[in-house]
N, C-alpha and C positions, 0 to 999 in steps of 0.2 A: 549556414545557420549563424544565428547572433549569437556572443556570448551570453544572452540571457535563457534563450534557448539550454547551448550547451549547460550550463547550470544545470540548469532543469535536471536534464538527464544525469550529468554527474552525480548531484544528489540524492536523484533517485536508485542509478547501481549503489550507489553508498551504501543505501541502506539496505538494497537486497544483500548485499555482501555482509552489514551488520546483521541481519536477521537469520541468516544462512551460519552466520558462526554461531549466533548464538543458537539456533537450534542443535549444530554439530556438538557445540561443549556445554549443551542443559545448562543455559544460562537462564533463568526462569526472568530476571529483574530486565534483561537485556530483552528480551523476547515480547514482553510488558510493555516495551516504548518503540521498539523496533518495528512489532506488525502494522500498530494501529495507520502509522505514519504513510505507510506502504499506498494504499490505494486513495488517499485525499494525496498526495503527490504526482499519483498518477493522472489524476484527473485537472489538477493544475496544470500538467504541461499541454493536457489536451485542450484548455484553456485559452492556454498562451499564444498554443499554435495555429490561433486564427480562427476565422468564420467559422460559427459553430452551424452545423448543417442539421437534417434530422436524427439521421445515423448518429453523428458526435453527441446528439444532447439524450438519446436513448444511451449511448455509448455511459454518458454520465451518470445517469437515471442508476442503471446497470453497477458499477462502481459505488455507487451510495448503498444498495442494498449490501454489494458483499461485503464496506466496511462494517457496514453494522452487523453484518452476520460474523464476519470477522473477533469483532468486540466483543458480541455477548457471546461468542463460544470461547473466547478466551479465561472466561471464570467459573467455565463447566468443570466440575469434577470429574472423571472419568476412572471408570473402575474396571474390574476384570471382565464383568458382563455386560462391556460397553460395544 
């Protein structure tokens, strides 16, 4: 793999590892910049790494819905009788 590649990835465990702490120590501001990032990076690498086939561009399709499902549940309030 190229280092542009590798990148890729690095940056990506990065942020799982940032988003995984902050969920462990209720970092609420950390958690705020950490998820959204998550799956538009993933879909970048999938990007990078070449010919996009049918599979890879439903692949992406797939990844667009659950950022955005991602985002707007992120400013769901959630109560006892959730």
């Amino acid at each position: 793999m190229s280092l542009k590649k590798n990148s890729g990835f690095i940056f990506y465990f990065f942020l799982v590892f940032l988003n995984l702490w902050a969920a462990w120590f209720n970092n609420e501001n950390l958690n705020l910049v950490s998820k959204p990032l998550l799956l538009p990076t993933l879909a970048a690498i999938v990007l990078v790494l070449g010919k996009i086939n049918k599979l890879q561009y439903i692949f992406i399709i797939a990844l667009i819905f659950s950022f955005l499902g991602d985002v707007l549940l992120l400013f769901v309030k959630v109560d006892g009788n959730y």
